[in-house]
gemmi code that builds the backbone of each chain (N, CA, C; Angstrom):
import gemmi

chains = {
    "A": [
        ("UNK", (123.488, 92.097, 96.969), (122.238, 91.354, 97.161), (121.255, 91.696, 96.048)),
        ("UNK", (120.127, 91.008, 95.737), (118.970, 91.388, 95.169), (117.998, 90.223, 95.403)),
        ("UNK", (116.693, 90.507, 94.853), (115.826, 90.053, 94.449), (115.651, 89.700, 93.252)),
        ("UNK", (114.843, 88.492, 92.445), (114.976, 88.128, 91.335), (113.523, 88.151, 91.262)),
        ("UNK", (112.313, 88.159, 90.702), (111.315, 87.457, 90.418), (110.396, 86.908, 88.814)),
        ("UNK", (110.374, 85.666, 89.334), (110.216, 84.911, 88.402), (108.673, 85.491, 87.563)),
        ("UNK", (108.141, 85.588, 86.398), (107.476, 86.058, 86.350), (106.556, 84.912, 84.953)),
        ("UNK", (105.412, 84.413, 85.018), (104.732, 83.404, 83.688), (104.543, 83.804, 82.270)),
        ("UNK", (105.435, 84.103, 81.707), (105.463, 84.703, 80.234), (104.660, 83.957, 79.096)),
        ("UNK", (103.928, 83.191, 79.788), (102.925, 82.252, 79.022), (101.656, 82.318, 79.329)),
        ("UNK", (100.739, 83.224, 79.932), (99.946, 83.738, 80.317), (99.004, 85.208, 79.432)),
        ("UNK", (100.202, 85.835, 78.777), (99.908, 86.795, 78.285), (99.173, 87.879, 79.016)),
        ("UNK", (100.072, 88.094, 79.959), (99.364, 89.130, 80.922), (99.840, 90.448, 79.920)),
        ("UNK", (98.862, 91.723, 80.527), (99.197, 92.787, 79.891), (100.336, 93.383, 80.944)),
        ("UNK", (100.835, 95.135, 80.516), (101.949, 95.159, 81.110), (102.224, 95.684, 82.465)),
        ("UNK", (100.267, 96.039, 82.724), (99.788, 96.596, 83.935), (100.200, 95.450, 85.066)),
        ("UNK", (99.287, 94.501, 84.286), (98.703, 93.510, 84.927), (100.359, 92.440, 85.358)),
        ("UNK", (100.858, 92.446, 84.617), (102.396, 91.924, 85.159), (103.507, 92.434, 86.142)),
        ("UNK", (103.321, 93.954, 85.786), (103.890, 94.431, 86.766), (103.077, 94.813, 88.329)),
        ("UNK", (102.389, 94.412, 88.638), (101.178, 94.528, 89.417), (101.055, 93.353, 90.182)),
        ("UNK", (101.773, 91.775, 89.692), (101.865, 90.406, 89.915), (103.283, 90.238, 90.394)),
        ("UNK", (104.320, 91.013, 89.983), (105.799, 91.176, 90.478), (105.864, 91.874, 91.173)),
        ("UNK", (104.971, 93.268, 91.642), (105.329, 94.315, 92.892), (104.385, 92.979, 94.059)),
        ("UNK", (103.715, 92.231, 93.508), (102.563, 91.658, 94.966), (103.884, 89.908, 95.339)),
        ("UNK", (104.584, 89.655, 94.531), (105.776, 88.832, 94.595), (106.940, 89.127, 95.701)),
        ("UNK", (107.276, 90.512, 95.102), (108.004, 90.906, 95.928), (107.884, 91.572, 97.210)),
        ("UNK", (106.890, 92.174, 97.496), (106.380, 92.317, 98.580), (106.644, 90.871, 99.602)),
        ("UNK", (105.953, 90.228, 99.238), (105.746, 89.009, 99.568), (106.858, 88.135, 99.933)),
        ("UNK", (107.902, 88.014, 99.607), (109.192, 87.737, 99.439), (110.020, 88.670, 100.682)),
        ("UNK", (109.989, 89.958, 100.480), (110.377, 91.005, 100.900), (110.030, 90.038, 102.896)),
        ("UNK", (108.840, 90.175, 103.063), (107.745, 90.118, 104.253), (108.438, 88.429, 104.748)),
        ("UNK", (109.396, 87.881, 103.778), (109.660, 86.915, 104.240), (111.423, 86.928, 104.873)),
        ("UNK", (111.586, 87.816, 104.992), (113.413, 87.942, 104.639), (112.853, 88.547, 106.076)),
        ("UNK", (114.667, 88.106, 106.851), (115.406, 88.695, 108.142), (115.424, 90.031, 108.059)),
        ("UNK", (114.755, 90.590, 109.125), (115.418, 92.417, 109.305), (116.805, 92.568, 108.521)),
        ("UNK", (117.720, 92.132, 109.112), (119.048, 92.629, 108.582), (119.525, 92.126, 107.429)),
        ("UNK", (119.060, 91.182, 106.348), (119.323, 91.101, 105.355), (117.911, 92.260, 104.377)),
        ("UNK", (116.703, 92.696, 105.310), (116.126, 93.367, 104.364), (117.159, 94.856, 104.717)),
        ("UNK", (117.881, 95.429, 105.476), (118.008, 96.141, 105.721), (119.724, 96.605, 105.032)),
        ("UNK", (120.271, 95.679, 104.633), (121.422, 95.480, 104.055), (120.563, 95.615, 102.522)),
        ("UNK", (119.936, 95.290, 102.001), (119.145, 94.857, 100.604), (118.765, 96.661, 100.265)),
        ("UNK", (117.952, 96.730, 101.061), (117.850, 98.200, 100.999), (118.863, 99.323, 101.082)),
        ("UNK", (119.626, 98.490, 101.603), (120.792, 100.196, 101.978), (121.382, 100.034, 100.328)),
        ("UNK", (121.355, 99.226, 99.814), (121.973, 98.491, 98.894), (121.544, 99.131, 97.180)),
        ("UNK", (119.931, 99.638, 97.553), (119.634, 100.241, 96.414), (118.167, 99.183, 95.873)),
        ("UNK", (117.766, 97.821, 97.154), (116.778, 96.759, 96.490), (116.911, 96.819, 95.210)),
        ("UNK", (118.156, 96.191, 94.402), (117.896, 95.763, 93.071), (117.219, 94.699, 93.149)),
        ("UNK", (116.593, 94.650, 91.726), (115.332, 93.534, 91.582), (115.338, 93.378, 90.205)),
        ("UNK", (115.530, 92.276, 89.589), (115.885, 91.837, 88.502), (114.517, 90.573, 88.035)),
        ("UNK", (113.539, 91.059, 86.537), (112.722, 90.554, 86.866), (112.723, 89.296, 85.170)),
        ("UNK", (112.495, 87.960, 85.517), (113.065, 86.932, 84.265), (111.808, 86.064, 84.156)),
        ("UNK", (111.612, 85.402, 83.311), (110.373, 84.965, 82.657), (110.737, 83.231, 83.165)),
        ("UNK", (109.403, 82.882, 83.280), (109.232, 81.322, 83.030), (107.970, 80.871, 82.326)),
        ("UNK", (108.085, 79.822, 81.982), (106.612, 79.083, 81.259), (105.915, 78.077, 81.814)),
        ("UNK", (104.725, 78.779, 82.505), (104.370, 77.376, 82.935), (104.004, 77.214, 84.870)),
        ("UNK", (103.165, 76.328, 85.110), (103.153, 76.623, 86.600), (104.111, 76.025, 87.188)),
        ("UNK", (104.089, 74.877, 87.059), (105.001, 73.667, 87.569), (106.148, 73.776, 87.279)),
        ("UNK", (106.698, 74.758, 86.414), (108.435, 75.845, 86.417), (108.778, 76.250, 87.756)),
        ("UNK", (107.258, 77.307, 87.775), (108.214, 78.187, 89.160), (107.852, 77.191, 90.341)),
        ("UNK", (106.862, 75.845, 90.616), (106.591, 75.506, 91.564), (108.263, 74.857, 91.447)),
        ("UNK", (109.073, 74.022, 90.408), (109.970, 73.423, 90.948), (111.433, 74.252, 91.652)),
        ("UNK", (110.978, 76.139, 90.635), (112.295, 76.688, 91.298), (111.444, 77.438, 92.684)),
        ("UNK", (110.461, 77.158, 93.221), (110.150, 77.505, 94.859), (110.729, 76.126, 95.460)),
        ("UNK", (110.699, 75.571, 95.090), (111.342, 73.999, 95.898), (113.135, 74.581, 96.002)),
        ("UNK", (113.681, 74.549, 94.342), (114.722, 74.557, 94.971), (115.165, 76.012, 96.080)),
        ("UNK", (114.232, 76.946, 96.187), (114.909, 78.198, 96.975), (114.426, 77.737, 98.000)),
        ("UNK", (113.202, 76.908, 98.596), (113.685, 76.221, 99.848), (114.739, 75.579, 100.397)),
        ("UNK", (115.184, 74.626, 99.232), (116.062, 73.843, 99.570), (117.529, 74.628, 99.778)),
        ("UNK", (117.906, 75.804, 99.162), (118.914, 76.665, 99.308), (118.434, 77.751, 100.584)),
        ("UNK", (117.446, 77.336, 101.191), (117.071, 78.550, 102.128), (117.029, 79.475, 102.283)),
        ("UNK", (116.511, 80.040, 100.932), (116.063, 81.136, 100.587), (115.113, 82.153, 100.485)),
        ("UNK", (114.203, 83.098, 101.323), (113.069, 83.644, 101.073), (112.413, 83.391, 99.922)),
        ("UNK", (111.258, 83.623, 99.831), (110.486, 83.287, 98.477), (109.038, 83.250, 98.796)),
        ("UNK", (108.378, 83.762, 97.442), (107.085, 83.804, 97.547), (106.231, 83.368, 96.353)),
        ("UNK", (105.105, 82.500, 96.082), (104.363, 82.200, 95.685), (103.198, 83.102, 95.042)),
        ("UNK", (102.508, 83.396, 93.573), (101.574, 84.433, 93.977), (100.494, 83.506, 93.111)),
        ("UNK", (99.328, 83.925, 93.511), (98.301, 83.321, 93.060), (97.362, 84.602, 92.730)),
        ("UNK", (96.828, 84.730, 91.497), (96.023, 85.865, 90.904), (94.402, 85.645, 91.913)),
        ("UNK", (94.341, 86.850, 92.313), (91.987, 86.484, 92.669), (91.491, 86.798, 91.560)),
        ("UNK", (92.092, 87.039, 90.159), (91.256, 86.162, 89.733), (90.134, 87.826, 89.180)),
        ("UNK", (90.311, 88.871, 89.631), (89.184, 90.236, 89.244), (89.577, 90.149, 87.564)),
        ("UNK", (90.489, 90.097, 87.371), (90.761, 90.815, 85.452), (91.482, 89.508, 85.132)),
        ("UNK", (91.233, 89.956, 83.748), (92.393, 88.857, 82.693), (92.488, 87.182, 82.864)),
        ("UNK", (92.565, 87.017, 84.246), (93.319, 85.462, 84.507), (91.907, 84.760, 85.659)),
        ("UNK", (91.756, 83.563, 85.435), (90.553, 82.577, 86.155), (91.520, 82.726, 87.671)),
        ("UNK", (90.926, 83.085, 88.465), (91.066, 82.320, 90.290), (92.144, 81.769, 90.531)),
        ("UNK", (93.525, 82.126, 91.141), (94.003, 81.140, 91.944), (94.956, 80.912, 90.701)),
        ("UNK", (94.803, 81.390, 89.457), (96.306, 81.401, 87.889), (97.418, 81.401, 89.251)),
        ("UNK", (98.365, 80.842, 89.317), (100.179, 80.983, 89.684), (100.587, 81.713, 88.864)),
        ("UNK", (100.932, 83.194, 89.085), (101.849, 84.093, 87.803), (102.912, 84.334, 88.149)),
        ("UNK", (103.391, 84.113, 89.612), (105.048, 84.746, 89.501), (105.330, 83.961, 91.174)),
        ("UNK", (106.661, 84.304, 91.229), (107.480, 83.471, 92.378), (108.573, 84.771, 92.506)),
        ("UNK", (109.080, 84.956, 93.907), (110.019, 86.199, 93.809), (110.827, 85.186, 94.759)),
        ("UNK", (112.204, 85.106, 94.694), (113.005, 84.933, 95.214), (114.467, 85.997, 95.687)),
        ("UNK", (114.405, 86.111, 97.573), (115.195, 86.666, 97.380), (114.537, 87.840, 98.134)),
        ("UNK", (114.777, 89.025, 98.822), (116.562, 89.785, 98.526), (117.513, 88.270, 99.529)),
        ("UNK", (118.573, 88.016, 98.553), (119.260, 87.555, 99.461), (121.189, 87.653, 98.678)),
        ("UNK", (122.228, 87.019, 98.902), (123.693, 87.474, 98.050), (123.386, 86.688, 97.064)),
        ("UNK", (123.952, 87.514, 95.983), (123.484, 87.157, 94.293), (124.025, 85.904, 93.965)),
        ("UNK", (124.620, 85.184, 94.563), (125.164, 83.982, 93.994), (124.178, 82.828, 94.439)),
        ("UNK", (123.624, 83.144, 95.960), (122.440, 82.076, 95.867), (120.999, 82.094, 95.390)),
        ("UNK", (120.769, 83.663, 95.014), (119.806, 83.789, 94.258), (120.262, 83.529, 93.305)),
        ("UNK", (120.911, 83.390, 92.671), (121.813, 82.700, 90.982), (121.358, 81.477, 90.644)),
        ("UNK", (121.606, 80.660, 92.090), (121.755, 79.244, 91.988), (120.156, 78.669, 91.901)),
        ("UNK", (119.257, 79.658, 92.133), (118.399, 78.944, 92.201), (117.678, 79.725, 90.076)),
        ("UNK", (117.946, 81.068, 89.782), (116.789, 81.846, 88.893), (118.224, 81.922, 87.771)),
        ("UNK", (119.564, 81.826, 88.296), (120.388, 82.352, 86.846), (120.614, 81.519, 85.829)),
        ("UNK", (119.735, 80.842, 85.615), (119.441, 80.381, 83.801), (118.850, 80.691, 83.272)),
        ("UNK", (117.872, 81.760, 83.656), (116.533, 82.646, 82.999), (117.012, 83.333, 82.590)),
        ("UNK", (116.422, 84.240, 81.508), (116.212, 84.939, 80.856), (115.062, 86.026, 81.050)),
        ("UNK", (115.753, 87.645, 80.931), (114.886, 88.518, 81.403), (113.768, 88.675, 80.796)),
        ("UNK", (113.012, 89.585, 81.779), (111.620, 89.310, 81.070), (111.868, 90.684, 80.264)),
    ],
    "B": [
        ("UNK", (90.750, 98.515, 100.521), (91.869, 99.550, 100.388), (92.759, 98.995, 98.958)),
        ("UNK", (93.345, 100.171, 98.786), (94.264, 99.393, 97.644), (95.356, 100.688, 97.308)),
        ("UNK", (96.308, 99.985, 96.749), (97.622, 101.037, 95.930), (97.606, 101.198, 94.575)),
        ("UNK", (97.949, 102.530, 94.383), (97.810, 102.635, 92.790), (99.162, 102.771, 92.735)),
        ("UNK", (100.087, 102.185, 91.629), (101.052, 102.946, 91.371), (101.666, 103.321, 90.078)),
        ("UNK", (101.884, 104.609, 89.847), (101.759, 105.370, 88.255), (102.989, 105.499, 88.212)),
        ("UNK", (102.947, 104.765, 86.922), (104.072, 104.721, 86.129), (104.419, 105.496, 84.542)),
        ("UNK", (105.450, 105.598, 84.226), (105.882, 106.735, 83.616), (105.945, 105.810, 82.821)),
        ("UNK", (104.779, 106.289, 80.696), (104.511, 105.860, 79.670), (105.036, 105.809, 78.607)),
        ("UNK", (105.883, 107.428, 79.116), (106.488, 107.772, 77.743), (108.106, 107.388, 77.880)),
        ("UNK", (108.518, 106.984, 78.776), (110.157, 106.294, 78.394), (110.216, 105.157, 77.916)),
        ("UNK", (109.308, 104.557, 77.559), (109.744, 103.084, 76.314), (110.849, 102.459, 77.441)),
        ("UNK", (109.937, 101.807, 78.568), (110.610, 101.155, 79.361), (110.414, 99.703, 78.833)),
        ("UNK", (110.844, 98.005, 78.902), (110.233, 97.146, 78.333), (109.794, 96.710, 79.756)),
        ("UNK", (109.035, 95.857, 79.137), (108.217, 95.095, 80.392), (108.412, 94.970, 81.788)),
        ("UNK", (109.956, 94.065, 81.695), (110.606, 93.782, 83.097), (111.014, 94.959, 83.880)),
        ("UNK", (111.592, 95.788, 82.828), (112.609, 96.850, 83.714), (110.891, 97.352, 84.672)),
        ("UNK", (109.627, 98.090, 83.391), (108.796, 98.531, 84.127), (108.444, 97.878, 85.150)),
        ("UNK", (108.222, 96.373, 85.449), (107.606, 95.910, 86.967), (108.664, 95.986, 87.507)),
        ("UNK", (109.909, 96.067, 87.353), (110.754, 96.299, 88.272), (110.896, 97.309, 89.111)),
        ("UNK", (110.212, 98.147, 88.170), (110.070, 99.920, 88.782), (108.407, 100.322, 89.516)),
        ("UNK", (108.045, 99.219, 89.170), (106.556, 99.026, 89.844), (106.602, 98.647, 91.554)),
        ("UNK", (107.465, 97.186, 91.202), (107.778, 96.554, 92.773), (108.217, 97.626, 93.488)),
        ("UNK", (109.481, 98.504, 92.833), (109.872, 99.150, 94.178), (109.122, 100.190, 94.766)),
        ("UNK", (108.292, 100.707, 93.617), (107.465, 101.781, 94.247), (106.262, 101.552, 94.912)),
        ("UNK", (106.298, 100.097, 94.670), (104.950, 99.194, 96.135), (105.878, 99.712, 96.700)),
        ("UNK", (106.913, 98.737, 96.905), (107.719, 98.270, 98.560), (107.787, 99.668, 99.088)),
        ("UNK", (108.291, 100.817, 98.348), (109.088, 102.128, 99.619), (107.916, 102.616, 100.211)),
        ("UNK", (106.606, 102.684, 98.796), (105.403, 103.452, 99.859), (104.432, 102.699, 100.933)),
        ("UNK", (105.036, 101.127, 100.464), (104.298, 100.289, 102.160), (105.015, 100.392, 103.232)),
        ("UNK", (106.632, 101.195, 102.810), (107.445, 101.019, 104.478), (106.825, 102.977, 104.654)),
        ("UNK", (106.674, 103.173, 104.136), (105.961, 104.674, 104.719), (104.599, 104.621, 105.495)),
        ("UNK", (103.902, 103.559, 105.417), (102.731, 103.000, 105.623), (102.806, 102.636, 106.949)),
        ("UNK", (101.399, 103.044, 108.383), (101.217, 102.789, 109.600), (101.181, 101.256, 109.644)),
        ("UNK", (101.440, 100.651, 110.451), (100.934, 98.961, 111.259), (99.668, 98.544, 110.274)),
        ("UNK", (99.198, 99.643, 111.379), (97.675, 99.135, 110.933), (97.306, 99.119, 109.580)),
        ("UNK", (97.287, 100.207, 108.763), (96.687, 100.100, 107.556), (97.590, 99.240, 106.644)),
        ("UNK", (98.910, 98.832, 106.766), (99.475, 97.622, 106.222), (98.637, 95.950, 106.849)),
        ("UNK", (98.344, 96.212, 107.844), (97.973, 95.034, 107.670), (96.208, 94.395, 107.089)),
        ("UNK", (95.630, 95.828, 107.477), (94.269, 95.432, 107.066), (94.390, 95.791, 105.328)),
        ("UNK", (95.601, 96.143, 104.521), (95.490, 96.344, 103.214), (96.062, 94.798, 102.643)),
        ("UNK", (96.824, 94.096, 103.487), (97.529, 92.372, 103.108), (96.052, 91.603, 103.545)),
        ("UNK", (95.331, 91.894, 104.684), (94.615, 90.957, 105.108), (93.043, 91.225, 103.972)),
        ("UNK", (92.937, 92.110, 102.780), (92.089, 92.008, 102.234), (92.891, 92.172, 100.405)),
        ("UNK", (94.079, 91.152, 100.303), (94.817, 90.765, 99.691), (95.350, 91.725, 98.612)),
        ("UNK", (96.230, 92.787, 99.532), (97.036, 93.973, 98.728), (96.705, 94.555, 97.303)),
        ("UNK", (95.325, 94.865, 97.169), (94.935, 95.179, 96.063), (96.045, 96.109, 95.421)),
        ("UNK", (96.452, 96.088, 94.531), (97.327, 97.214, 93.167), (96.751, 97.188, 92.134)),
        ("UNK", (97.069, 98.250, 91.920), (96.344, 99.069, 90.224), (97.864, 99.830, 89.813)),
        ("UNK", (97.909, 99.542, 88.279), (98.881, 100.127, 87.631), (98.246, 101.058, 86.825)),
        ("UNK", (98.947, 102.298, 87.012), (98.312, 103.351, 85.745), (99.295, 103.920, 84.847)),
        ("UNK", (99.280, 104.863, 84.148), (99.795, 105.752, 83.091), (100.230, 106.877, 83.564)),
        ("UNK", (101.412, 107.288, 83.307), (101.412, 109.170, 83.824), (102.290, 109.188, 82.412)),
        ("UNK", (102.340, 110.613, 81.738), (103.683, 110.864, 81.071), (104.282, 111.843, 81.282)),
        ("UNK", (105.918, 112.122, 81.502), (106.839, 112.885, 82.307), (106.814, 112.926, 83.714)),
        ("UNK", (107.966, 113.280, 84.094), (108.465, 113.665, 85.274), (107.713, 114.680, 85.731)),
        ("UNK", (107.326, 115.605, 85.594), (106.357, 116.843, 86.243), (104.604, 116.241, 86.692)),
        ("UNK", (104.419, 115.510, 85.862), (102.998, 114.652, 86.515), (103.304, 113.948, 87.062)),
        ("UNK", (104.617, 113.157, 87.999), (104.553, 112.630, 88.682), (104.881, 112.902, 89.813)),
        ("UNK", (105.415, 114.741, 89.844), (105.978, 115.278, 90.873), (104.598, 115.839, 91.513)),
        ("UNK", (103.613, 115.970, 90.330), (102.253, 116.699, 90.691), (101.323, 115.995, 91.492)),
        ("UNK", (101.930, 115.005, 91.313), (100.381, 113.612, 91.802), (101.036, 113.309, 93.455)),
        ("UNK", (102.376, 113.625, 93.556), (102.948, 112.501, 95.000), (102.598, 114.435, 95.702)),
        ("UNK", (102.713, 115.238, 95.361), (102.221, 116.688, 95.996), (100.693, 116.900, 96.432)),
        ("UNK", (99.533, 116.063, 95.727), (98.639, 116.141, 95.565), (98.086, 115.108, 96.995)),
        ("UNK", (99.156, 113.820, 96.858), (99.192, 112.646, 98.146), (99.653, 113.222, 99.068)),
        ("UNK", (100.774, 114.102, 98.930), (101.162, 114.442, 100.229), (99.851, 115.646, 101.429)),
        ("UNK", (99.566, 116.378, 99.955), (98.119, 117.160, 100.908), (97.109, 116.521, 101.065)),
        ("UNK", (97.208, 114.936, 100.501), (95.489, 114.429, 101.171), (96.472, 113.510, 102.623)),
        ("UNK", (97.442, 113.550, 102.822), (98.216, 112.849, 103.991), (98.430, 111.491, 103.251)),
        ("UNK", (98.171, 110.925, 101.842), (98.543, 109.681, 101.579), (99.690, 108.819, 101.619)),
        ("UNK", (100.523, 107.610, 102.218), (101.601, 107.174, 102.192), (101.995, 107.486, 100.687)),
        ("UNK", (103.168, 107.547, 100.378), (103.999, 108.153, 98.711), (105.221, 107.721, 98.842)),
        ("UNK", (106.014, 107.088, 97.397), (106.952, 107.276, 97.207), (107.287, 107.395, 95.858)),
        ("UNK", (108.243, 108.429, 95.477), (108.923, 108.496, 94.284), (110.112, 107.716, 93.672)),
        ("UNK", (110.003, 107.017, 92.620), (111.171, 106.544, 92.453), (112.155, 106.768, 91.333)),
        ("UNK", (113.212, 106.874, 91.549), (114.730, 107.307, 90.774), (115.082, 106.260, 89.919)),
        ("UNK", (115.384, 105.667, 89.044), (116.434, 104.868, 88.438), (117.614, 104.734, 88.698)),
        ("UNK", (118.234, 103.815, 89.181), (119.951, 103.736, 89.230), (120.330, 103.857, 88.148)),
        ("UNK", (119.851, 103.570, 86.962), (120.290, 103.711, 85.748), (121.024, 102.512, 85.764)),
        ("UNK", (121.332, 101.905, 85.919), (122.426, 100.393, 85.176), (122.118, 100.070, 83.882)),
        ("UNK", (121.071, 100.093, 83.319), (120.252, 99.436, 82.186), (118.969, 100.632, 81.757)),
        ("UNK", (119.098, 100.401, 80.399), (118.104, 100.946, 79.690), (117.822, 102.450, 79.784)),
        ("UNK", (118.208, 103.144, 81.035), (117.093, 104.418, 81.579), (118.986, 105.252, 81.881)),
        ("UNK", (118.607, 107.093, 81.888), (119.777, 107.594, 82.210), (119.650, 107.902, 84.077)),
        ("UNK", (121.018, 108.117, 84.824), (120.790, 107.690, 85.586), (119.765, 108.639, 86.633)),
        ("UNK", (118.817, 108.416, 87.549), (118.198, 109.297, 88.400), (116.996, 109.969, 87.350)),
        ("UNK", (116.654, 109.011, 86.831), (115.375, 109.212, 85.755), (114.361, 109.024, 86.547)),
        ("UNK", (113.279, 109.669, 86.782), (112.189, 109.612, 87.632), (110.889, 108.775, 87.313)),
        ("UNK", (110.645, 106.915, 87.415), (110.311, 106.694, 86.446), (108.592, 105.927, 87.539)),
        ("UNK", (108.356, 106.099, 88.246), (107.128, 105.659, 89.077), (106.906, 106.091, 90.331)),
        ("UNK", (105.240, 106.282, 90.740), (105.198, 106.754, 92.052), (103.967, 105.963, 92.607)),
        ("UNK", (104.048, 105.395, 93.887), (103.249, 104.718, 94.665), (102.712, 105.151, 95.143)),
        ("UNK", (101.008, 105.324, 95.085), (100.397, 105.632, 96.599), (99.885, 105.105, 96.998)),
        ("UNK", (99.338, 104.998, 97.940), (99.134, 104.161, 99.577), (99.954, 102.883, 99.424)),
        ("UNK", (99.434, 101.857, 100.272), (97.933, 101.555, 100.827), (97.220, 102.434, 101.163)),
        ("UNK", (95.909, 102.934, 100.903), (94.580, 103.851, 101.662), (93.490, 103.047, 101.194)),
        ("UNK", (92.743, 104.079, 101.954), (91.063, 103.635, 101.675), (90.873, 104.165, 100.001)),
        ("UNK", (89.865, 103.449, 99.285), (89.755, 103.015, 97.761), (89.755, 105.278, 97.303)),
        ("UNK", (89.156, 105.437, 98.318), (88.271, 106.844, 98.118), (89.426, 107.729, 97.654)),
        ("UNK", (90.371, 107.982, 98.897), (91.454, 108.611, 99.155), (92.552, 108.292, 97.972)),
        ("UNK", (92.694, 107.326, 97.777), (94.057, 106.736, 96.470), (93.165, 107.310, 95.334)),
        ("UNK", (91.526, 107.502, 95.105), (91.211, 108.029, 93.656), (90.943, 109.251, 94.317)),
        ("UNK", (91.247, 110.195, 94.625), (91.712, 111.810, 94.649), (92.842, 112.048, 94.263)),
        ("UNK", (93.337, 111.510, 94.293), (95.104, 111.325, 93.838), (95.412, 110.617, 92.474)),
        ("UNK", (95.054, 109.992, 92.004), (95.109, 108.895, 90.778), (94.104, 108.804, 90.216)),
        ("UNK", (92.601, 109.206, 90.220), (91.626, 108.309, 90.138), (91.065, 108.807, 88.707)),
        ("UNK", (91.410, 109.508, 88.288), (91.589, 110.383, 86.118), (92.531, 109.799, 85.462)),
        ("UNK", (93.266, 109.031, 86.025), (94.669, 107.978, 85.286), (93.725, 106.973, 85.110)),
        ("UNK", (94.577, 106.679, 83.508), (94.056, 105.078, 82.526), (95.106, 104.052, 83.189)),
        ("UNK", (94.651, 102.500, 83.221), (94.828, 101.896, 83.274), (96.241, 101.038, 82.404)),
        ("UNK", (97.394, 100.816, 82.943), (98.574, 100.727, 81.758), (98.412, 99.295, 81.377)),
    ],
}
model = gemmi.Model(1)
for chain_id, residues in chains.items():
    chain = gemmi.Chain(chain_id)
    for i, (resn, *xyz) in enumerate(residues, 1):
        res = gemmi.Residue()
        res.name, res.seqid = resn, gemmi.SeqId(i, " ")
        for name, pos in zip(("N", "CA", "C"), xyz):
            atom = gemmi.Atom()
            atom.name, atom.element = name, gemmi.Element(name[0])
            atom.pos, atom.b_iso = gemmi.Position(*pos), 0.0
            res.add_atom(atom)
        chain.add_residue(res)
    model.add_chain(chain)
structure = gemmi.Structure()
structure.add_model(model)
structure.setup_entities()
């Protein structure tokens, strides 16, 4: 199993500030998954594999398709205190779920 | 309330691997975390702060320092798959707490 999260490499976040937008992703993601697949995910070691996109309307179309594969997933929207205006979209976490349907929705990316 | 979580400067981690090592050291020290203060730390939108530590011994010093103010903590290991050797000690989470309590513990760490 793992987690993937998508992360806006077109933003120019710093490296605080990115990794800070992928732990609040995955959380988030995490808070959305079945006990026993978080609990399998974890025994597992929660790998988390983290890949870049450009753009908002990227990760809004790969949150569509991890609905459509029925997949946990989370949306993040910045408040907006440092760096980025209110409500910026910086990352999408998909996942913990088995690596082939998290594949199907994030494995054409490229890591961040 | 909010989480700081310090991350290790001097291993020339790149970007991804570091939020990767960020997320998990949210996630283990929010499952160490009571009901309550998880939820009033989501319901005033999971504040995180990323900081700086360098080596393994300041980060053994700081989760010792959480553990005597009673702060939720976790340390985290590397599996090593990529980039890092394996069981490299490379971030540590604390809380969710109150703002006060997380800077007794973190609160002389720069901003990464």
């Amino acid at each position: 199993m793992k987690q993937t999260i998508v992360a806006r490499a077109d933003l120019g976040m710093g490296q605080g500030k990115l990794a800070a937008q992928v732990a609040h992703a995955s959380l988030s993601a995490y808070e959305e998954t079945g006990t026993k697949a978080r609990k399998r995910w974890k025994g597992e070691g929660q790998k988390k594999v983290v890949v870049k996109a450009n753009g908002e309307s990227e990760l809004f179309d790969l949150a569509e398709k991890a609905r459509a594969e029925g997949v946990p997933h989370a949306i993040i929207r910045d408040a907006g205190h440092t760096q980025l205006d209110p409500g910026t979209v910086t990352a999408l976490a998909v996942g913990p779920a088995d690596d082939d349907i998290v594949d199907k929705v994030t494995g054409h990316l490229s890591l961040y």
